[in-house]
C-alpha positions as CSV (number, residue, x, y, z in Angstrom):
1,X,13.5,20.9,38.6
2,X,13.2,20.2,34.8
3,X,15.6,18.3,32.9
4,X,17.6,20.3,30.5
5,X,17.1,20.1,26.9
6,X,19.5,17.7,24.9
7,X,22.0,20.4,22.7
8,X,21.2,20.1,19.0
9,X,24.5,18.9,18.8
10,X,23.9,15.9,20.3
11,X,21.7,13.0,19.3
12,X,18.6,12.1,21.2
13,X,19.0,9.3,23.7
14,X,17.0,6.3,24.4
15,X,17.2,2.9,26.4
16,X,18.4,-0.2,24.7
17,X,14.4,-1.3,25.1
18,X,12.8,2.0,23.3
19,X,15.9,1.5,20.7
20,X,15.4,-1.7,20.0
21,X,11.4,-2.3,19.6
22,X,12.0,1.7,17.3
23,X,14.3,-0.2,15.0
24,X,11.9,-3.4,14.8
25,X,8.9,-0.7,14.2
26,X,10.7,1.1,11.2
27,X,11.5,-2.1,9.6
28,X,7.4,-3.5,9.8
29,X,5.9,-0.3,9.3
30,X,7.3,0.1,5.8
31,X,7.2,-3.7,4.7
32,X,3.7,-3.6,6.4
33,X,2.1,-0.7,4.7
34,X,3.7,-1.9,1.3
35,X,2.1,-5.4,1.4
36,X,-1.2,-4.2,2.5
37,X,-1.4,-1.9,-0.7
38,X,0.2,-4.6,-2.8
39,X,-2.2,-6.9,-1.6
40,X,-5.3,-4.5,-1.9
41,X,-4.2,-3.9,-5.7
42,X,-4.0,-7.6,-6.0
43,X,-7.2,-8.3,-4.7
44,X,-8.4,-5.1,-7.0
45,X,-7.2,-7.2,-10.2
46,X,-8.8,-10.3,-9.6
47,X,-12.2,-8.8,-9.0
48,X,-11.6,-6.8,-12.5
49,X,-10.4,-10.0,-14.8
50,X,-13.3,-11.8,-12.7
51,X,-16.0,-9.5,-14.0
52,X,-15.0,-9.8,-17.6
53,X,-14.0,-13.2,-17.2
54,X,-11.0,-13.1,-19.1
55,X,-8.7,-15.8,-16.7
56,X,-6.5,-16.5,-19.8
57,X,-6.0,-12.8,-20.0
58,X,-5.2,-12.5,-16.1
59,X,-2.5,-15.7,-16.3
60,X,-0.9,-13.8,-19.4
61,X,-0.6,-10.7,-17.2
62,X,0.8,-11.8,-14.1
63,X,3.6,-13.8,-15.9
64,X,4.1,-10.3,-18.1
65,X,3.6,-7.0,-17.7
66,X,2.6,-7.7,-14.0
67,X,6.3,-8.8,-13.3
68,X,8.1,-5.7,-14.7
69,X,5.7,-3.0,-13.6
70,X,5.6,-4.4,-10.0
71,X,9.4,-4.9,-10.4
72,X,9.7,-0.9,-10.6
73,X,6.8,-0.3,-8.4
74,X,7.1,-1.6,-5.4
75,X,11.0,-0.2,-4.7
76,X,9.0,3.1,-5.4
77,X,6.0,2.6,-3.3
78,X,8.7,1.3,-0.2
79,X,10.6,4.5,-0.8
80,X,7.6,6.2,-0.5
81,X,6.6,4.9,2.5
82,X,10.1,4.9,3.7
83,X,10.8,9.2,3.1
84,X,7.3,8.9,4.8
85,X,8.5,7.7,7.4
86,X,12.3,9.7,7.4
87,X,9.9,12.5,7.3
88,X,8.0,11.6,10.9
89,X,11.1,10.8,12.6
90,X,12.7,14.3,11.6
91,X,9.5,16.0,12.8
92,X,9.4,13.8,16.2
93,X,13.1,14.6,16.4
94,X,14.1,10.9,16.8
95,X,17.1,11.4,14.4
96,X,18.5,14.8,13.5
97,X,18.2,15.0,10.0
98,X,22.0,16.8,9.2
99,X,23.4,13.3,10.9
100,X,22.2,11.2,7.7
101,X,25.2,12.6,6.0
102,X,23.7,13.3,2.4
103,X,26.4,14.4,0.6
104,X,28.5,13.6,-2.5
105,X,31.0,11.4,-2.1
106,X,34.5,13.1,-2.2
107,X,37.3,11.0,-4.6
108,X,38.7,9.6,-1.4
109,X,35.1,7.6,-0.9
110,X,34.6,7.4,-4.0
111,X,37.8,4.7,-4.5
112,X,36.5,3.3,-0.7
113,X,33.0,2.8,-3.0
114,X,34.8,1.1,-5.5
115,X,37.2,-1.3,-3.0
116,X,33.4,-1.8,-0.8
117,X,32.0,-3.5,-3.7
118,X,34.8,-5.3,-4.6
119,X,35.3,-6.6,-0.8
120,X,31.2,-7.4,-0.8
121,X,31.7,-9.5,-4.2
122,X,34.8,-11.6,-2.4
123,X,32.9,-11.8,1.0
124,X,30.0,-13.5,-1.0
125,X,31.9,-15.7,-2.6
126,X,33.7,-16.9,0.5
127,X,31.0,-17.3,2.2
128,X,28.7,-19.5,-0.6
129,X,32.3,-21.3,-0.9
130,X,32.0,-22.2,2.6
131,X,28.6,-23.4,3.1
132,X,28.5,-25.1,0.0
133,X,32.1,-27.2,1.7
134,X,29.8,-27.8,4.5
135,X,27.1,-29.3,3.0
136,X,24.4,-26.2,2.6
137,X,24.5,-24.2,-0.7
138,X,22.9,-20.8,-0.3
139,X,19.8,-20.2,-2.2
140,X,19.6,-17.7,-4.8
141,X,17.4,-14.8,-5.0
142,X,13.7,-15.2,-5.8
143,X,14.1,-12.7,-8.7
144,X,16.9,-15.5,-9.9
145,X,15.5,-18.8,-9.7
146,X,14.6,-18.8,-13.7
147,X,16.2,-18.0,-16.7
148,X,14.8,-14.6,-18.7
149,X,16.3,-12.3,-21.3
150,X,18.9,-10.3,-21.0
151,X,17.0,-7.0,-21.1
152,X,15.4,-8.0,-17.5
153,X,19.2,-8.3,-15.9
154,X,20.2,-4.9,-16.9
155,X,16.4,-3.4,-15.8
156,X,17.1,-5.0,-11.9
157,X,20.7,-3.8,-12.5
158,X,18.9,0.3,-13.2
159,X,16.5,-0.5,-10.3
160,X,19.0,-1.1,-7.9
161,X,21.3,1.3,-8.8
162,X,18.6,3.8,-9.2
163,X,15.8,2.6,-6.4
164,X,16.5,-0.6,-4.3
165,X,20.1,0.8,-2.7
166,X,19.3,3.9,-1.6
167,X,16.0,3.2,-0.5
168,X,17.6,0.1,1.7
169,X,19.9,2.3,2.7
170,X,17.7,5.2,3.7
171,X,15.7,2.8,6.0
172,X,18.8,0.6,7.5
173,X,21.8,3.1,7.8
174,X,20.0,6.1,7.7
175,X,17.2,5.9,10.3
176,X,17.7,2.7,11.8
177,X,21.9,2.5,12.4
178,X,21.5,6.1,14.0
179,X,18.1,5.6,15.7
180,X,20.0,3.0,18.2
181,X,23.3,4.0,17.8
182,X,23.0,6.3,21.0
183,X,21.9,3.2,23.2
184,X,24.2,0.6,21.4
185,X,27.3,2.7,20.4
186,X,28.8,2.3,17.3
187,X,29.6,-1.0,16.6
188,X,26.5,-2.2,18.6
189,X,25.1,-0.1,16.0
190,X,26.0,-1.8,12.9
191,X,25.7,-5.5,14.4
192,X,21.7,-5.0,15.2
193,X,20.9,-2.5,12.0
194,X,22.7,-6.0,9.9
195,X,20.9,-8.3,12.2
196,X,17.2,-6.9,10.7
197,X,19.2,-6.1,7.5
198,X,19.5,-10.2,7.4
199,X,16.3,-10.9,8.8
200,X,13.8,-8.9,6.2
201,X,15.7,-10.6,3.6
202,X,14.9,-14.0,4.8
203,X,11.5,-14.3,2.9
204,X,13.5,-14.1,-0.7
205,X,15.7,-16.8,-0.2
206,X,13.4,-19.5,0.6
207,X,14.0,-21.1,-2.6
208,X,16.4,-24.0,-1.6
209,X,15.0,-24.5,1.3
210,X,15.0,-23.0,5.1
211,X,18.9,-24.1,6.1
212,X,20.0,-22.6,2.3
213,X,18.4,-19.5,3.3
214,X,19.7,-19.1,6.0
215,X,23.2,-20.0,4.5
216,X,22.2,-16.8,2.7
217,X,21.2,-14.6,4.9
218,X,24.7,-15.4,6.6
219,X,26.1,-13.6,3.5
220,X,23.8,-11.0,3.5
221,X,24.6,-10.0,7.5
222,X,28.1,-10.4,6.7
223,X,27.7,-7.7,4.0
224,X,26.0,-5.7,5.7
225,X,28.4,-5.6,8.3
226,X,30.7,-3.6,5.9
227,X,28.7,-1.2,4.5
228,X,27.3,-0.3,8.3
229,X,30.9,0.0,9.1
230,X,31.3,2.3,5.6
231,X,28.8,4.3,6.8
232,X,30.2,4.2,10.4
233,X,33.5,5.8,9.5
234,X,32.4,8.0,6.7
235,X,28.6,8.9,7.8
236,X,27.8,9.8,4.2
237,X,24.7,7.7,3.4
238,X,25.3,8.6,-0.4
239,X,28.1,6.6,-0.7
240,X,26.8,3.6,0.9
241,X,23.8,3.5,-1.0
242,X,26.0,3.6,-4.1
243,X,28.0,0.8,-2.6
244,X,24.6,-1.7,-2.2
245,X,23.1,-0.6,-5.6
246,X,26.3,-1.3,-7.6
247,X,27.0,-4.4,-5.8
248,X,23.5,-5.2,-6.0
249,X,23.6,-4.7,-10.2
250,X,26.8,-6.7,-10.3
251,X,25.5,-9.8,-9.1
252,X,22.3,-9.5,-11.1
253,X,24.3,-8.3,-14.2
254,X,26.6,-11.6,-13.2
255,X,23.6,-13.7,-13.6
256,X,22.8,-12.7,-17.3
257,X,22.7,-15.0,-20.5
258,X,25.9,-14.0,-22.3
């Protein structure tokens, strides 16, 4: 006797196993096709500064131009990749696509936006105050570590507004928090989704040192926490990718020369 289909009401379910080693393949998948074009373009600009032997040339690039386009570029090749790969689970019929919830925020989330950031800027603070009481400051941010102009605050400010939130977002909340929230539940959910959500970030905070980092990436789990929980109660993935870019800009706006 065949097993009846799943209503299209109802979300597809899945063991804790198959949900689980899903999540861990939508977060390498992305990261992995991204650094494996990255890397091929490197390799590609090397081999054309070698032939005309212009080293000098090369240097003058990478600390230049190099920076800002690749600052733009790759948030736009991982969302890319990432509406890629929204795409294949919509057509495989992982994740019903109506569940994202891409909508515009009404007034009411709009002022939940607005309180989210400012909840993410205190929870950030608490938590640097707290490591730093205990002995281990949390590292900054790679794209932090030295001074620049003013101009390049307010460009990552756009791009995360514009690119790195909802992209993050897409990927985290929007395929991975409902890919395992019908074997984890809810708040199961949000814990794992914030638990790679911490993890992935791990590689941009090694600037202080591993325990710094991962004073860090305590902050980082902790505030992702509460936009999964945003996105838990409201299930509009438009607002909470407005809550991480503007938080996002905030900081980085935060860290420019006055």
């Amino acid at each position: 006797m065949s097993t009846p289909p799943v209503p299209s009401d109802q979300p597809p379910s899945r063991s804790g196993v198959v949900a689980a080693l899903g999540s861990i393949g939508f977060v390498v998948v992305p990261f992995a096709v991204v650094f494996a074009i990255a890397f091929s373009l490197m390799i590609g600009l090397v081999v054309a500064f070698g032939v005309t032997g212009d080293l000098e040339g090369f240097e003058s690039f990478l600390t230049g131009e190099f920076e800002i386009i690749a600052l733009v570029a790759e948030p736009v090749l991982f969302g890319a990749v990432t509406a890629g790969l929204a795409a294949l689970t919509f057509s495989q019929g992982w994740i019903r696509k109506r569940t994202l919830g891409i909508e515009l925020p009404t007034p009411k989330e709009l002022l939940v936006g607005a309180g989210s950031v400012v909840a993410l800027l205190g929870i950030a603070l608490l938590v640097g105050f707290v490591t730093e009481q205990l002995g281990v400051p949390s590292s900054e941010h790679s794209l932090l570590t030295e001074d620049r102009a003013i101009g390049y605050y307010v460009l990552l400010a756009v791009v995360s507004v514009l690119l790195i939130g909802p992209v993050e977002e897409l990927l985290f909340r929007g395929l991975i928090q409902n890919f395992v929230r019908p074997a984890f539940g809810s708040a199961g959910a949000v814990v794992w989704t914030s638990i790679l959500f911490a993890i992935i970030h791990l590689p941009v905070y090694l600037t202080m040192g591993f325990s710094s980092a991962v004073a860090s990436l305590v902050a980082i789990f902790a505030l992702s926490l509460v936009m999964g929980g945003v996105y838990e109660q409201y299930r509009n993935l438009v607002l909470v990718m407005g809550i991480h870019g503007v938080y996002n800009a905030v900081v980085f706006l935060s860290q420019a020369p006055l």
